[in-house]
NUZA-303246 format. One record per residue (C-alpha): x negated, y, z negated. Coordinates in steps of 0.2 Angstrom, whole numbers, padded with zeros to 4 digits, always signed. Layout:
residues N
XYZ
...
This chain:
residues 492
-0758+0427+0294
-0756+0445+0297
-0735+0442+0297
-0739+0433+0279
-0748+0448+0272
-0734+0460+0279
-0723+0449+0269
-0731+0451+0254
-0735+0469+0256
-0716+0472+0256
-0712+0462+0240
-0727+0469+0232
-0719+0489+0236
-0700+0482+0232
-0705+0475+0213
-0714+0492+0210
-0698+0500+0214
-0688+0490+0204
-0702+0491+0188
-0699+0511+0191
-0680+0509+0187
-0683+0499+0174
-0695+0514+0164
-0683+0525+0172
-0666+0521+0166
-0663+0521+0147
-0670+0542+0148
-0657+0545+0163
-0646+0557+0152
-0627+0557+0157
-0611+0563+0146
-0609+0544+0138
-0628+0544+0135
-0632+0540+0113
-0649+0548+0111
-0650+0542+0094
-0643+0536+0079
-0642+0548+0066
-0632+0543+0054
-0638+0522+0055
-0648+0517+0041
-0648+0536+0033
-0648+0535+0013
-0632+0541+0004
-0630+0542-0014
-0611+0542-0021
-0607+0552-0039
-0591+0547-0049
-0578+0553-0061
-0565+0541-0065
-0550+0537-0080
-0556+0526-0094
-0575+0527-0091
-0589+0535-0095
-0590+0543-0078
-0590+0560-0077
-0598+0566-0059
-0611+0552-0064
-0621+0545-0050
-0614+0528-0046
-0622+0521-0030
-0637+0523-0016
-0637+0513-0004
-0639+0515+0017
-0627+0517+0033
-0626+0500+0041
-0623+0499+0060
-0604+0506+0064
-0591+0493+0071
-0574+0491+0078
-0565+0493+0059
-0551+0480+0058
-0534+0488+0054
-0533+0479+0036
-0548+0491+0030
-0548+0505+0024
-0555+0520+0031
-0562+0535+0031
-0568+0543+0046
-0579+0558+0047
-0584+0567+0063
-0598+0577+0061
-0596+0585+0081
-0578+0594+0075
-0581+0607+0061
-0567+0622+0055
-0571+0637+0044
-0586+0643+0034
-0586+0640+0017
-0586+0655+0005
-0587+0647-0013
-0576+0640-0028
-0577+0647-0046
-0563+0656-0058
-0556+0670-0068
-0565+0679-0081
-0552+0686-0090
-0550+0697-0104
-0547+0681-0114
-0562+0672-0109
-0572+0684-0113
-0563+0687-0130
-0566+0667-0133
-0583+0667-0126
-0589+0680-0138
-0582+0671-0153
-0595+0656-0150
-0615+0658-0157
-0629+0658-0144
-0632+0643-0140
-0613+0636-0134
-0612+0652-0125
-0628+0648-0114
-0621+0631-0113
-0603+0637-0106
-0611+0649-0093
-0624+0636-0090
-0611+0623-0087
-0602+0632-0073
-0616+0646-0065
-0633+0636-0072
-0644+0623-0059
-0638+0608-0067
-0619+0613-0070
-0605+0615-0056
-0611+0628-0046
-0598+0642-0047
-0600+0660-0036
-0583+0665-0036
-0578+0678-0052
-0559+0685-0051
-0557+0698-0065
-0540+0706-0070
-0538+0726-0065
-0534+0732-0083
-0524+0720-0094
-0514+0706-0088
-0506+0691-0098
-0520+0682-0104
-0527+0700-0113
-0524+0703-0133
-0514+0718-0129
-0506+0729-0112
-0519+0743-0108
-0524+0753-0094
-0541+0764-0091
-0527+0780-0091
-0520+0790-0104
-0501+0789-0099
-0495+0801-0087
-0512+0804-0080
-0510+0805-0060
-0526+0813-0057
-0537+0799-0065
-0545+0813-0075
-0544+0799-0091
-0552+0786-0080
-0564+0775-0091
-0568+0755-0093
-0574+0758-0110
-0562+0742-0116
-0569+0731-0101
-0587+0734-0111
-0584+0728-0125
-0580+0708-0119
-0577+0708-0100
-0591+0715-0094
-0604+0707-0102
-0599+0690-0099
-0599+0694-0081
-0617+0700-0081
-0622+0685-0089
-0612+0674-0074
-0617+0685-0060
-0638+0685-0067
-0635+0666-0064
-0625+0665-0047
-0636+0677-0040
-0634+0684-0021
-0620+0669-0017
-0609+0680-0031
-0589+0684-0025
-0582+0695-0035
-0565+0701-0034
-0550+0708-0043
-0531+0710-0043
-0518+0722-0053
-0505+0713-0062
-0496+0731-0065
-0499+0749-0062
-0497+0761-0078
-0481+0762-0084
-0476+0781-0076
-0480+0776-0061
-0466+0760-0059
-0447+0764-0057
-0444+0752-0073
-0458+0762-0084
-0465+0746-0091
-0480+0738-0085
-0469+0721-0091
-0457+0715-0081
-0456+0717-0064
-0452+0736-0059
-0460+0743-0042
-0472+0757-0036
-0464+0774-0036
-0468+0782-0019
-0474+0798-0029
-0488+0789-0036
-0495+0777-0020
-0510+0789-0018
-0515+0790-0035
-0511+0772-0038
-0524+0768-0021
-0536+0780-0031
-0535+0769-0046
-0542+0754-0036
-0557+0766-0030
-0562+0769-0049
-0562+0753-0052
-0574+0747-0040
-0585+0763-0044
-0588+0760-0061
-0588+0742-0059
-0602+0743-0047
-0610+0757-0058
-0612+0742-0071
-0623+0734-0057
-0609+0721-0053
-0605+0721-0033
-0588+0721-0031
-0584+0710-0012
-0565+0713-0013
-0547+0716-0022
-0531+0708-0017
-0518+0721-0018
-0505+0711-0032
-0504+0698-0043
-0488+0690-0040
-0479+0702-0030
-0463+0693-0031
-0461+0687-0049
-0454+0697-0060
-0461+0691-0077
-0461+0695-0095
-0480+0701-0096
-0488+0715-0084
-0482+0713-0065
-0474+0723-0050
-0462+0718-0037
-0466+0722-0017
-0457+0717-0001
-0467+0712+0012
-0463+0727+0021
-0468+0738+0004
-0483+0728+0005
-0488+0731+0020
-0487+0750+0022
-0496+0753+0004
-0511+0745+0014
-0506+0753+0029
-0504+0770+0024
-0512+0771+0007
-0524+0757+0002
-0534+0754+0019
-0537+0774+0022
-0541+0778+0006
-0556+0763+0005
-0561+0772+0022
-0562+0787+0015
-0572+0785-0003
-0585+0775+0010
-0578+0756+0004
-0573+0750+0021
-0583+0734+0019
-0572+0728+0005
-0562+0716+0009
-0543+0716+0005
-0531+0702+0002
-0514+0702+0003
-0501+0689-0004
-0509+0683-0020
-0493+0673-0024
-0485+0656-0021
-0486+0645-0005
-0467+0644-0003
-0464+0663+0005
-0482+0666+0011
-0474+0663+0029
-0463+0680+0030
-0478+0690+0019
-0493+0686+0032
-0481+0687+0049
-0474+0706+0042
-0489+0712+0038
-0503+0703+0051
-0492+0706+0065
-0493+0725+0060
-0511+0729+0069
-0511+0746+0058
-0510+0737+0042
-0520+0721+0048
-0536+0730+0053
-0540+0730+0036
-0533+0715+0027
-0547+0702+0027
-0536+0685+0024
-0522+0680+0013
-0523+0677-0007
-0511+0662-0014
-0507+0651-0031
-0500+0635-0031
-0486+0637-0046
-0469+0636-0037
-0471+0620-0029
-0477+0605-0039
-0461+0602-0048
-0451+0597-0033
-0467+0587-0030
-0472+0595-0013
-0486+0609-0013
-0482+0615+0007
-0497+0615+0012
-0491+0616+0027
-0486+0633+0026
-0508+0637+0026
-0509+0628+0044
-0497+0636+0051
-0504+0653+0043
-0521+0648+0050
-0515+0642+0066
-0506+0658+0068
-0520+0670+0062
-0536+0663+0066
-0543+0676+0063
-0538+0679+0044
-0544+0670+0032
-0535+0658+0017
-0542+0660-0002
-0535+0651-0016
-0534+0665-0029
-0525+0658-0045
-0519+0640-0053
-0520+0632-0071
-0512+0617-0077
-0497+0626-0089
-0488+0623-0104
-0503+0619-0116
-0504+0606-0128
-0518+0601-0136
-0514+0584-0137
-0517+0583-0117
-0534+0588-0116
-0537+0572-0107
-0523+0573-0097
-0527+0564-0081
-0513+0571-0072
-0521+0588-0073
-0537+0583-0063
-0529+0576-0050
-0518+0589-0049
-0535+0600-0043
-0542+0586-0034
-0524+0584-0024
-0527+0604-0021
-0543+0605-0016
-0543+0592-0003
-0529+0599+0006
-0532+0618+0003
-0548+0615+0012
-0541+0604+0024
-0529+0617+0029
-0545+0632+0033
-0546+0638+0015
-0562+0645+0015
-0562+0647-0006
-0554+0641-0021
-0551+0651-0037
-0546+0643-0052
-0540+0652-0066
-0547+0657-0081
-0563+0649-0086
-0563+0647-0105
-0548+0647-0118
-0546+0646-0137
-0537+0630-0145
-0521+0638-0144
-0523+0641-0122
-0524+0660-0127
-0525+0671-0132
-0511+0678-0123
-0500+0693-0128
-0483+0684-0122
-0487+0669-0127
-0491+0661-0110
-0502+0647-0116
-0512+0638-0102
-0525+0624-0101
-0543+0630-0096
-0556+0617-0087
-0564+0620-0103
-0556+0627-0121
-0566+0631-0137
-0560+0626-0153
-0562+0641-0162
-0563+0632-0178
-0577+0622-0174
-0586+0632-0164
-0587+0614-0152
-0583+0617-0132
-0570+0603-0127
-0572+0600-0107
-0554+0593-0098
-0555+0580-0083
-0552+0595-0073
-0568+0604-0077
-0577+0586-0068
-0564+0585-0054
-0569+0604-0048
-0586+0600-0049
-0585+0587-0038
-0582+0601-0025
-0592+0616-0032
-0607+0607-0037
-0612+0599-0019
-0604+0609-0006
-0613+0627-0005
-0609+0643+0002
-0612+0644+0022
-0606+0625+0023
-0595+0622+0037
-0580+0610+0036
-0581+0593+0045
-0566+0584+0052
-0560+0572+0040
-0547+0560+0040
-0540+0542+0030
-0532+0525+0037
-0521+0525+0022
-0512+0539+0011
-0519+0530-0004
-0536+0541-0001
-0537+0559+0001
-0553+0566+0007
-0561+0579+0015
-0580+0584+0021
-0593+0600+0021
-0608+0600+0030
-0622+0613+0021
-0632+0623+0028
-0648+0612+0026
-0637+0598+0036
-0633+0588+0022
-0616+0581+0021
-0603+0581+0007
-0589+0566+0008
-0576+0569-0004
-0564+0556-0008
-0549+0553-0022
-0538+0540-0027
-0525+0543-0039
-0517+0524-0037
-0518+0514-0051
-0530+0499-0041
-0548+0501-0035
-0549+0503-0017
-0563+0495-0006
-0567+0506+0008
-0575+0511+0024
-0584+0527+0025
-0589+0529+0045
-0598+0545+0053
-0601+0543+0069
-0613+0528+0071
-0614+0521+0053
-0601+0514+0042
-0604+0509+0022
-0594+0501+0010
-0589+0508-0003
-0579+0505-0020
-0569+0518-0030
-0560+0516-0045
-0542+0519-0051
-0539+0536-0053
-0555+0542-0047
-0564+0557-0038
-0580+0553-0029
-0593+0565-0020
-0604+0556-0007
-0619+0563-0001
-0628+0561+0014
C-alpha cells in the first residue's frame, strides 16, 4: 500500500512539472521568438492615379493583411521590411519663381486660393519645400539684380522687384506650410561686373576680385528675406555650375567651387551669425556629381560647412539612363552628407501634351529611385506657368505640374501634378525610409514610415498590362491590382 501511494506521489509531482512547462514555454523569449503579428489582419487602404481613368490619387481599395506565406516565384512581389530603415525625410515641394508668381497674380481670388490650396492646403499635396531664385534667372520677364551695376559695396542692396510678385506668393505658401517650411535659394549669376564675360548670360566665371563681395551678396539676401518674416533654411552655392547657357548662369570647377565655400562663403555665414544655414554644393546634373562631392567633401575645411549635395535630373533621360547610381555611391561614400533633388521639369512645352503620360512617369521613375538612393528631398521646379510654359526671357518654355491659361483664367493640372502627390501627400516630414524591394522590374516601389508609425507603400507600373501583385511586410501579405500605367500610394 504504502509502495502504491509512493508511486502515485511521484506521478502526481512529475505531471505538475510537466503542466509548468507547458504555461511556461510560448513566454520563454529567445532571438527567433515572434511576440506578435503586427502587420496580420491590419487595415490598409490603397489610392490610385492611373491613364485612361478617372483616377487621380482617388481611393481605390481597403481591405486587410492576410497571414504571410511562402510567395511562389510566378507572383509578383513586393516586399517591405519594416526592421531596415535609411534616411530621414526632409520634404518635397517646388520653385516659386519670378514666373510663377507673375502667372499666379494674373488669376482672381478665388483660383489663386485654389492653386495654393492645391499644393500647401490640408486636402491638396502637401508641399514644404519652396526654392526661390537669387535675383532673376530664366524663367523671370527680364535679367535684374538688387545692385546698381558696379556696386561692390552692396550699398544699392534692395528686394524692392521681389515685393511686387515673389514675395507675396511665398507668404501665402509658407502661412500654409507652417513650421515644416524648407526654404532655399540659388544664384543663377552674379551681376554682370563681377564675371570675367560681363554678362550675367552665358556662362562667364567669378572674378577673384569680387568673391567677398559676391559671399556678401548671399548675406543680404537672407537678411532681407528673413526680414519679410520668411526663414530662410539654406542656399546652394550655383545653379548649374557647369552649363554655360543662353540665360543667366556661371561656370565653376570643382576646385573653384570648393575654395569660394572654403574661403569665402562658409566664413562669411560664420561671421554675420548664419552658421546654421545649410549650404549645398553641386546643384547640377547627376553625370559629374562624382568628381564635384569627392573635390570638395574630401576637403575637411570646405566640408565643415557644406550640408549635402544639390542635383537635377536633365543630362541623363535622353540616352534613357538617369545614373542613379552615381547618388549611392555619393551616399555610400559621404554618409554623413546629405542628397536633395533641387530642380527638374518636363522641357520643350507644347500645349498639346498637357496630358502627356510620359511626363508623370517621368516623376514617378525619379522619385522612386532618388529616394531609394538616400535622397532626403525632392524639389521640382517651378510650380505654376502660363499657357505658353513662361514667361521666360529666352524663350525656355517648360511644362509646370500645373499651367494657367491666362485667357481663361482656368487652372489646367498635368498627370504629373497627381504622380508627385502620390509622394508629397502621404509621406511627412520626420518619416524614415523603409527597405523596399520588387520580384520583377515591371514595378518600381519604395516606402516611408511617418512619424505616427503609419506606413507609405508606393508602387508604379509604367507597362502597358495590369499587374496582380503581392504586397508583403513582415507577417502579412495582400493582394493587390494596379493598372497600366499606374501610380499607387498604399497606406497602412
Amino acid at each position: 500500500m504504502k509502495k502504491s501511494l509512493y508511486i502515485i506521489l511521484i506521478l502526481l509531482i512529475y505531471s505538475c512539472s510537466n503542466s509548468k512547462k507547458e504555461i511556461l514555454a510560448p513566454i520563454e523569449i529567445t532571438n527567433n521568438t515572434k511576440i506578435s503579428n503586427p502587420f496580420f489582419n491590419k487595415q490598409l487602404k490603397v489610392y490610385t492615379t492611373a491613364k485612361d481613368t478617372n483616377l487621380k490619387l482617388s481611393e481605390t481599395k481597403k481591405t486587410v493583411f492576410d497571414s504571410t506565406s511562402q510567395v511562389l516565384e510566378s507572383e509578383i512581389s513586393v516586399f517591405v521590411n519594416p526592421h531596415k530603415t535609411f534616411q530621414k525625410f526632409l520634404g518635397i515641394g517646388g520653385a516659386i519663381t519670378d514666373a510663377s508668381a507673375e502667372v499666379f497674380s494674373s488669376l482672381n481670388k478665388e483660383k489663386q486660393n485654389q492653386l495654393l490650396e492645391s499644393y500647401f492646403g490640408e486636402e491638396g499635396i502637401g508641399y514644404n519645400v519652396i526654392r526661390t531664385s537669387i535675383h532673376s534667372c530664366d524663367f523671370s520677364s527680364k535679367s535684374y539684380t538688387y545692385i546698381n551695376e558696379g556696386d561692390a559695396l552692396l550699398e544699392t542692396f534692395s528686394i524692392e522687384k521681389d515685393r511686387e510678385y515673389r514675395i507675396p506668393m511665398i507668404k501665402r505658401a509658407a502661412a500654409l506650410i507652417g513650421d515644416d517650411m524648407v526654404f532655399y535659394a540659388s544664384p543663377w549669376s552674379p551681376p554682370a561686373f563681377m564675371k570675367t564675360n560681363k554678362n550675367m548670360l552665358n556662362g562667364g566665371k567669378l572674378l577673384s576680385e569680387f568673391s567677398q563681395a559676391w559671399a556678401n551678396y548671399y548675406v543680404k539676401f537672407i537678411k532681407a528675406y528673413e526680414a519679410e518674416g520668411l526663414p530662410v533654411w539654406g542656399v546652394t552655392i550655383q545653379n548649374e555650375p557647369m552649363a554655360v547657357q543662353i540665360w543667366e548662369s556661371c561656370i565653376y570647377t570643382a576646385e573653384e567651387e570648393r575654395d569660394f565655400l572654403k574661403n569665402y562663403l562658409g566664413p562669411t555665414f560664420e561671421k554675420e551669425s548664419l552658421g546654421n544655414k545649410n549650404i549645398v554644393v553641386w546643384d547640377h546634373n547627376r553625370d559629374l556629381l562624382s568628381q564635384r562631392v569627392n573635390t570638395i567633401f574630401e576637403d575637411q575645411e570646405a566640408s565643415k560647412y557644406a550640408w549635402g549635395t544639390g542635383f537635377h535630373w536633365y543630362e541623363t533621360w535622353a540616352g534613357g539612363n538617369p545614373m542613379y547610381e552615381n547618388l549611392k555611391n555619393t551616399n555610400e561614400s559621404f554618409p554623413d552628407k546629405n542628397l536633395l533633388f533641387t530642380e527638374g521639369c518636363n522641357e520643350k512645352f507644347d500645349a498639346t501634351k498637357y496630358q502627356y503620360w510620359p511626363n508623370a512617369e517621368r516623376y514617378g521613375n525619379s522619385m522612386i529611385n532618388d529616394f531609394n538612393s538616400g535622397v532626403v528631398g525632392w524639389t521640382d521646379w517651378n510650380i505654376l506657368l502660363n499657357e505658353n510654359g513662361g514667361p521666360n526671357h529666352v524663350g525656355n518654355f517648360c511644362f509646370s505640374p500645373v499651367h494657367a491659361d491666362t485667357q481663361t483664367g482656368e487652372l489646367i493640372y498635368t498627370p504629373s501634378y497627381y504622380y508627385i502627390g502620390h509622394f508629397s501627400k502621404f509621406i511627412k516630414p520626420g518619416a524614415v525610409r523603409v527597405s523596399t524591394t520588387t520580384s520583377r522590374s515591371t514595378l518600381e516601389s519604395t516606402t516611408f514610415k511617418n512619424q505616427n508609425g503609419s506606413m507609405v507603400t508606393v508602387v508604379m507600373n509604367k507597362t502597358e498590362k495590369t499587374i496582380i501583385y503581392n504586397l508583403v511586410v513582415e507577417d502579412g501579405k495582400v493582394s493587390l491590382e494596379i493598372a497600366p500605367h499606374a501610380i499607387q500610394s498604399i497606406i497602412y
